[in-house]
C-alpha positions as CSV (number, residue, x, y, z in Angstrom):
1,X,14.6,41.1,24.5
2,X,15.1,38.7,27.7
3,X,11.5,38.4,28.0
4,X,11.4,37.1,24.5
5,X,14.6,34.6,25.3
6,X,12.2,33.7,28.5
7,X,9.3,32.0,26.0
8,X,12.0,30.3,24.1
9,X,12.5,26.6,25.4
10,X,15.2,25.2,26.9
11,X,16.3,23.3,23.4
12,X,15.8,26.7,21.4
13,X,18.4,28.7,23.6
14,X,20.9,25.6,23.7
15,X,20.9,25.9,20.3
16,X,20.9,29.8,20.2
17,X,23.4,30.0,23.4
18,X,26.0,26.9,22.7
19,X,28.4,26.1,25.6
20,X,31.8,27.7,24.3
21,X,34.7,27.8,26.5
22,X,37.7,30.1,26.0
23,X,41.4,30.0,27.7
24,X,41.2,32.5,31.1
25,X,41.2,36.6,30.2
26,X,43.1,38.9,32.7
27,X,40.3,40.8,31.1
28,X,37.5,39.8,32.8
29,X,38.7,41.4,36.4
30,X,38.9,44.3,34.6
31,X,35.3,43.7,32.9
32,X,33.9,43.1,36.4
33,X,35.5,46.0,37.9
34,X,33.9,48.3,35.9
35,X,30.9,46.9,35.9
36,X,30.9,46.9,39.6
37,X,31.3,50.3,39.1
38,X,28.6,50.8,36.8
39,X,26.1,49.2,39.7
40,X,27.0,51.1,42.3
41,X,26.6,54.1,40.7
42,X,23.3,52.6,38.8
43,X,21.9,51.7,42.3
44,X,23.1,54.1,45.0
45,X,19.5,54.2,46.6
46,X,19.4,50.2,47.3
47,X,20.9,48.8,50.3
48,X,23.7,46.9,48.5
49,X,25.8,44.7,51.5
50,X,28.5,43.7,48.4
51,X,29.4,42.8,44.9
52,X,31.3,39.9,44.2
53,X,33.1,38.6,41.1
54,X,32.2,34.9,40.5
55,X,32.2,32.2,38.6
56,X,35.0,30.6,36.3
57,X,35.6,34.4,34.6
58,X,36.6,35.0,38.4
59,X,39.5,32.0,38.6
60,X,42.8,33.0,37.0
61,X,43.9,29.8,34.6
62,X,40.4,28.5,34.7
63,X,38.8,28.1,30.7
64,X,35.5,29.3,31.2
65,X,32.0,30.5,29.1
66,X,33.2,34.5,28.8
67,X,30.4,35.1,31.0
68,X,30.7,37.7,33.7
69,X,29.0,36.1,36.9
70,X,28.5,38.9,39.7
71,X,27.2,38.2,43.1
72,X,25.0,41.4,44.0
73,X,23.7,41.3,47.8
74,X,21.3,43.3,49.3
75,X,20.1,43.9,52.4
76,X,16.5,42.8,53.6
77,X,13.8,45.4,52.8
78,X,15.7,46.6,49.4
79,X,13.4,48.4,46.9
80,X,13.4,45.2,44.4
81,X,11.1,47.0,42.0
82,X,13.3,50.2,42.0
83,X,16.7,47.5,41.6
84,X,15.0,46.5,38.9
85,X,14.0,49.3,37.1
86,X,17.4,50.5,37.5
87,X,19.0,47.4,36.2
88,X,16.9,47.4,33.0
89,X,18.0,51.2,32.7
90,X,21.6,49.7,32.2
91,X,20.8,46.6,29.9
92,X,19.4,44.2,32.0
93,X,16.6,41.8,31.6
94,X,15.0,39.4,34.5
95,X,14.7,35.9,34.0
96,X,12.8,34.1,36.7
97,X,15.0,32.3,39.0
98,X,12.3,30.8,41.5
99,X,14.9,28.1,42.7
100,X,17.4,30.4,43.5
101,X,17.4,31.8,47.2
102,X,15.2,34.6,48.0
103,X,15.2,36.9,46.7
104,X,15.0,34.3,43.6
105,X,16.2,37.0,41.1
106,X,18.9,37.1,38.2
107,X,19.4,39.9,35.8
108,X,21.3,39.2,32.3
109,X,22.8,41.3,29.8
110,X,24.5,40.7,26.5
111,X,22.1,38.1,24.8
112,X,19.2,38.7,22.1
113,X,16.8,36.9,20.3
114,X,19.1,36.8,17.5
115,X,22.3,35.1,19.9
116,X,25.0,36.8,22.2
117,X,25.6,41.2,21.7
118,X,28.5,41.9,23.6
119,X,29.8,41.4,26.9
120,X,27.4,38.9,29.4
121,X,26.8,39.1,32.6
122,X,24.7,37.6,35.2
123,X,23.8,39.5,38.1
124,X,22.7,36.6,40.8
125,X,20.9,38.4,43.8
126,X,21.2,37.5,47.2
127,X,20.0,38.3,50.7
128,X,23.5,38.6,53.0
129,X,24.4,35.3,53.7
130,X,27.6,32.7,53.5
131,X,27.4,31.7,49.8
132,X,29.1,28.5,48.4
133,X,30.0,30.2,45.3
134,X,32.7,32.6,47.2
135,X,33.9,29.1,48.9
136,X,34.3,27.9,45.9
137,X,35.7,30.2,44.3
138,X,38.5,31.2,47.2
139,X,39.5,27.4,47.2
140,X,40.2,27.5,43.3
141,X,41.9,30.5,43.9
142,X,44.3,28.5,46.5
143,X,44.8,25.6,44.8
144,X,45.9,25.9,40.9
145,X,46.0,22.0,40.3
146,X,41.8,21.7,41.2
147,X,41.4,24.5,38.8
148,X,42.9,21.9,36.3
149,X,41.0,19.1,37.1
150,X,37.9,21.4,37.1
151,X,39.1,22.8,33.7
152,X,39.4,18.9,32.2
153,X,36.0,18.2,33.5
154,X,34.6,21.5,31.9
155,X,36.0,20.7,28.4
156,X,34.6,17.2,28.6
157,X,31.1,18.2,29.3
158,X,31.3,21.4,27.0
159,X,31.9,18.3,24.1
160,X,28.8,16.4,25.3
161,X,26.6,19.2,26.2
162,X,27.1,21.4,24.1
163,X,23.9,22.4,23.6
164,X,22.3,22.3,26.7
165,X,23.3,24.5,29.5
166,X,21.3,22.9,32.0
167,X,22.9,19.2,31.7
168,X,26.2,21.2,31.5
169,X,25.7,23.1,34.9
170,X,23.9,19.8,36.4
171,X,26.7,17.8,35.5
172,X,29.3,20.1,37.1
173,X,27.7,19.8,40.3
174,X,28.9,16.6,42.1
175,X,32.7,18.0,41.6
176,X,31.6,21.7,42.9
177,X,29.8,20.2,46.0
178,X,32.6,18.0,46.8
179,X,35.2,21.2,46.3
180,X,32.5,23.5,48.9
181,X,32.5,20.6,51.2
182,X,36.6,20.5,51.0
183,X,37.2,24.2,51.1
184,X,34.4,24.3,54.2
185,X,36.1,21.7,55.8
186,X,40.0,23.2,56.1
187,X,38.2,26.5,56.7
188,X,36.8,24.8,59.9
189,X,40.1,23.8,60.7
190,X,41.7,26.9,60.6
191,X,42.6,28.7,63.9
C-alpha cells in the first residue's frame, strides 16, 4: 500500500492525511510499549542499540497528531534488508527518507490508499548517536508551561496547514531548534 501512497504527491496525501490534533492519551505509552515489544521480538537478529518513544504522542499534556513516533537505533553493520523484510512482515511500508541521517530510512504503518487503518506509527531509523528529538523531548517532559506554548503553536498551524504536513512540520521548526538549543544548553551546565 505505502509504495502506492509514495507515487501520490505531496497535495494528494495532505488532502488524504489532514493534520488533526487530539488532546494527550495516557494511551499512547501504552501503544508504544507494546509495540516496542512487538520489534524486539520482530527483529531479534538485528543489532538494535534502543527504542525510543518520541514525538508529541511521547509528551504527557501535549495535543498531538495520534501518531506513534518510535526512535529504532541500530548498530553499524545491521542487516538493513533483513530489518526490512521483517518490518514489512509486521505492517510496515518504507518511504524514502534520503534527508534523514544514514541510515535515511522510515517505516510507517496504519495508512492506505484509501486514508488512515488503525493505529500509526513511524519507525525513524538511526545509527547510535545523540539525537535532538530525545533532547527535545526530555526538556518538554521538564517543563509543562513550553509544552503549552508548543501546544498553542501546534493548533495555530494545524488551522493554516491543515492540509499540508510538510509546511506544518517546516513551520514547527524555528520553536523546536530554539527548545534543543535551550535544553542543550542547561544540560551543559549541569555538573
Amino acid at each position: 500500500m505505502t509504495e502506492d501512497l509514495n507515487k501520490l504527491s505531496v497535495e494528494d496525501l495532505g488532502m488524504l492525511f489532514p493534520i488533526v490534533l487530539t488532546e494527550y492519551n495516557p494511551e499512547w505509552r501504552n501503544k508504544f510499549l507494546a509495540e516496542k515489544e512487538l520489534l524486539l521480538d520482530s527483529l531479534k537478529t538485528v543489532k538494535i542499540i534502543g527504542i525510543e518513544h518520541i514525538g508529541s504522542t511521547a509528551i504527557p499534556g501535549l495535543i498531538a497528531k495520534p501518531t506513534i513516533d518510535i526512535l529504532l537505533e541500530i548498530k553499524d553493520g545491521a542487516d538493513i534488508s533483513h530489518m526490512t523484510e521483517q518490518l514489512k512482515r509486521i505492517g510496515y511500508n518504507s518511504i524514502p527518507k534520503p534527508e534523514n541521517p544514514p541510515p535515511h530510512l522510515m517505516f510507517v504503518k496504519g495508512y492506505s490508499i484509501t486514508g488512515y487503518c488503525g493505529q500509526t506509527y513511524h519507525i525513524h531509523i538511526r545509527y547510535l548517536g545523540d539525537w535532538d528529538e530525545l533532547v527535545f523531548r526530555d526538556y518538554l517532559v521538564r517543563n509543562p508551561d513550553v509544552v503549552q506554548l508548543y501546544a498553542g503553536l501546534k493548533k495555530r498551524l494545524s488551522v493554516s496547514y491543515k492540509n499540508d504536513r510538510e509546511k506544518y512540520t517546516d513551520a514547527k521548526t524555528d520553536f523546536i531548534k530554539d527548545i534543543i538549543q535551550r535544553a542543550r544548553k542547561e544540560l551543559d551546565n549541569l555538573p
